[in-house]
N, C-alpha and C positions, 0 to 999 in steps of 0.2 A: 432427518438425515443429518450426520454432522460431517460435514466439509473441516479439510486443512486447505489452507492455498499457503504454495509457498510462493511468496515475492522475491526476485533474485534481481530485482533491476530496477533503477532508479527515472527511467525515463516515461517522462509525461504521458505518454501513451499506455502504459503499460498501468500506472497508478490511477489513470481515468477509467482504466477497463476495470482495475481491482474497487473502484467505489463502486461502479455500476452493477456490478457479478454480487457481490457482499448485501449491498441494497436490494437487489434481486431475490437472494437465498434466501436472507431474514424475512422479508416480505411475505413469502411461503413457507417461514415456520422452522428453515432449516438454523441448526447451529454454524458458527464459523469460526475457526481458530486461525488465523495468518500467523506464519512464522515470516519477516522477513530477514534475507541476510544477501550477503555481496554489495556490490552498490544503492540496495535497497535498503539497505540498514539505514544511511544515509539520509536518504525521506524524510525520514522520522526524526531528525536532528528541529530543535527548534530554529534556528536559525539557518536550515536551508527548505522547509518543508513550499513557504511560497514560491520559493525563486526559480523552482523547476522549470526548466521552458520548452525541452531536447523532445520535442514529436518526433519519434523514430520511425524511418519504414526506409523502402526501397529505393537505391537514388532517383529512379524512374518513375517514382512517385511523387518526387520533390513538391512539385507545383499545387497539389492535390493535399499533400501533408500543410504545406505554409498555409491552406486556405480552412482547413481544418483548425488549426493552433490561431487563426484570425478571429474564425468562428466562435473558437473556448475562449480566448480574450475577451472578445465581444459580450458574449452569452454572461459571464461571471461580470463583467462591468454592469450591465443590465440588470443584472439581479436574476437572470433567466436559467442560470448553471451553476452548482456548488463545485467548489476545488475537493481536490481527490478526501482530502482529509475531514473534509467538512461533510462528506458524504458517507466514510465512514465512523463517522460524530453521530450521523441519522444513524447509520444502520444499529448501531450499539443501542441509542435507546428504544430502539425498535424490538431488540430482540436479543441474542445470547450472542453477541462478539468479542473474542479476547484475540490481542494484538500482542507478539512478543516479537523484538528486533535482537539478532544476533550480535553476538560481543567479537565475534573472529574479525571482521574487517577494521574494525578501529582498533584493534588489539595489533592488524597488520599495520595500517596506518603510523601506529605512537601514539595513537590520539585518548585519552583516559576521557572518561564519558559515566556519567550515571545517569538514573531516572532523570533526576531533576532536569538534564539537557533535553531531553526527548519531550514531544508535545505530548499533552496530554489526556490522548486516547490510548498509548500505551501502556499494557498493564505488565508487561517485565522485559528486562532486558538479561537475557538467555545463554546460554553454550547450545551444542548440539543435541546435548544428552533430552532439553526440553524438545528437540523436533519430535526424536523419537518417540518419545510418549507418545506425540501426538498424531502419530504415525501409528501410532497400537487406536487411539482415540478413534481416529477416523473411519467413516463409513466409503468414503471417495477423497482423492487429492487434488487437486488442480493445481498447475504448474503456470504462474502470468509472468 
């Protein structure tokens, strides 16, 4: 099966779910293409991919979330958890993963950006007309 997911958000939660799901697919053989863009485009900056820290959920969740994000601290200090991108590092030599981040957010930003600034598990940096392809590509989408 070949999977798109598209990434639209840049929060810790959301990037732990997209290593786990990617690692997942490829594991059982599936293809994966991410497109990320909006605040997710951002990730992929080399200079903010660590510093991620924003566990998002419910205010009502609060206490439950910080023990969580204590957890992923802890776990990755340990040696016992890979960071989102290190995860999608595994899944590519595992299997067929190509990684493209949208150019509209830092085109909104001002901010001029090429490969070279993006880590380097991304294989292109995009416009929209790349989703669509891969929106013809795809067998299923997922939305993280």
């Amino acid at each position: 099966m070949r999977v798109l997911i598209l990434l639209i958000s840049s929060s810790l939660d959301r990037l732990i779910a997209l290593g786990t799901v990617v690692l997942g697919l490829v594991s059982m053989g599936h293809e994966v293409s991410i497109y990320a863009t909006q605040s997710a485009s951002f990730a992929f900056l080399k200079n903010a991919a660590n510093d991620i820290g924003d566990y998002v959920g419910d205010s009502s969740l609060l206490s439950y979330l910080r023990e969580v994000k204590q957890g992923y601290e802890e776990a990755l200090a340990g040696g016992k958890f890979f960071r989102w991108y290190e995860m999608l590092a595994q899944a590519r030599e595992l299997g067929n993963v190509r990684i493209y981040v949208c150019t509209q957010p830092f085109e909104l930003a001002g901010i001029k950006v090429s490969g070279d600034d993006l880590i380097n598990i991304v294989d292109g940096l995009v416009m929209v007309g790349k989703f669509v392809e891969l929106l013809e590509w795809a067998d299923k989408v997922i939305t993280i």
